[in-house]
VMD Tcl script that draws the C-alpha trace (Angstrom):
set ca {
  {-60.60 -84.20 -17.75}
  {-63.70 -84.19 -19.30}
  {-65.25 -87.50 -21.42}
  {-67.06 -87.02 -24.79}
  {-70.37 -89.20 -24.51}
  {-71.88 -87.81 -27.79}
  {-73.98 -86.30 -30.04}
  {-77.19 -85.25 -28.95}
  {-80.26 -84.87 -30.91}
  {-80.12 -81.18 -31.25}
  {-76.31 -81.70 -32.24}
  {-74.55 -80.82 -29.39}
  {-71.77 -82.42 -27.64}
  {-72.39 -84.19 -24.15}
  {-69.49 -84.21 -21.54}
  {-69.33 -85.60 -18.35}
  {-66.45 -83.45 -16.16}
  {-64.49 -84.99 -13.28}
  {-65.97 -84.04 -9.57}
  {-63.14 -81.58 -9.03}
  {-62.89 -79.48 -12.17}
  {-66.00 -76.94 -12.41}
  {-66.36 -77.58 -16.42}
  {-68.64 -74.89 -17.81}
  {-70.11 -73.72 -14.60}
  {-68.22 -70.18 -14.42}
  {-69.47 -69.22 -18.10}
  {-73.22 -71.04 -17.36}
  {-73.39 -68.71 -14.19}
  {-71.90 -65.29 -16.19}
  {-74.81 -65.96 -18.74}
  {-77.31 -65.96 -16.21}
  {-75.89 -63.09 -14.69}
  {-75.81 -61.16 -18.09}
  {-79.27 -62.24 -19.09}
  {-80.65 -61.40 -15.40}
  {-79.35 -58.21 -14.85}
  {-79.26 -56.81 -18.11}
  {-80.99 -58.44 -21.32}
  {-84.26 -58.88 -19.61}
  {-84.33 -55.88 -18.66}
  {-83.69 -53.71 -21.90}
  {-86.77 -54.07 -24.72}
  {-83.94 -56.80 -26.79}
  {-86.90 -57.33 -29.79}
  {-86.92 -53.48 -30.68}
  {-83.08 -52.75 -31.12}
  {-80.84 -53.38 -33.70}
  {-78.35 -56.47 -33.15}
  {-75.23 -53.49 -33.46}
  {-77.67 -51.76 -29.96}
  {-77.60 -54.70 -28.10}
  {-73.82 -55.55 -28.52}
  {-73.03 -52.19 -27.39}
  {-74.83 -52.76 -24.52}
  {-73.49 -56.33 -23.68}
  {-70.08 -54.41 -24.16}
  {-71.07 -51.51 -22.11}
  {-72.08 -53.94 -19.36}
  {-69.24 -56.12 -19.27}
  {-66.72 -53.55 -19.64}
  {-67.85 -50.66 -17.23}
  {-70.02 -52.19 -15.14}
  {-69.22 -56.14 -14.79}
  {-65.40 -55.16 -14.59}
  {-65.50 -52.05 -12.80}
  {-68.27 -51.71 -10.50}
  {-70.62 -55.08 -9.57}
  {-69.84 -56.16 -6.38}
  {-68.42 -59.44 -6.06}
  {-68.98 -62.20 -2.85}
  {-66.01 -63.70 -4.10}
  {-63.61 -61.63 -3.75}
  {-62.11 -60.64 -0.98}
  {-64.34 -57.36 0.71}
  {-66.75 -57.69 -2.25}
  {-64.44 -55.39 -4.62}
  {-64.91 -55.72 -8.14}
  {-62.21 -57.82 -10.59}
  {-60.90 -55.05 -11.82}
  {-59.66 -53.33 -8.77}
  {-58.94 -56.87 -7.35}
  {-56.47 -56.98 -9.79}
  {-54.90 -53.49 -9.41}
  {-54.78 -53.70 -5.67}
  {-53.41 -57.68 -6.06}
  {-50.29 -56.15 -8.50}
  {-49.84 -53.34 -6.25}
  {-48.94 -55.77 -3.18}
  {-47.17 -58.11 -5.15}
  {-44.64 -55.31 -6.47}
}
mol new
graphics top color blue
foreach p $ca { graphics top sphere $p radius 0.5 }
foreach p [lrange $ca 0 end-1] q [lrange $ca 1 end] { graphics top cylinder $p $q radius 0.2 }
display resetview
């Protein structure tokens, strides 16, 4: 449950989030993973804004998804085949 404790100067909402719920963490720590291992690395200030969604997309979609190896998951295997191989039992 998370408690509204107010505006902030720059207009955004402060929250405080109960020990046990991870609040924004997940989407804080895909951000940084995005902006680590591909924004900073591509020339951002020189492409079009249409570029550089294709190449969040690209990211996300075949590599994030598909390919990055994962410590969370169980032998490192990506979300996507996670998935697939977590169905598969479960049938």
């Amino acid at each position: 449950m998370c408690r509204v404790l107010g505006v902030s100067e720059s207009g955004y909402y402060r929250y405080i989030v109960n020990k046990d719920k991870p609040g924004n963490a997940r989407m804080e720590s895909f951000f940084a993973t995005l902006k680590k291992e591909l924004l900073y690395r591509i020339p951002t200030y020189r492409m079009a804004i249409e570029e550089v969604k294709s190449a969040v997309f690209r990211y996300v979609f075949a590599y994030y998804n598909r390919t990055r190896v994962y410590t969370k998951n169980p032998f490192g295997l990506p979300p996507a085949v996670y998935r697939r191989l977590y169905w598969k039992q479960a049938a």
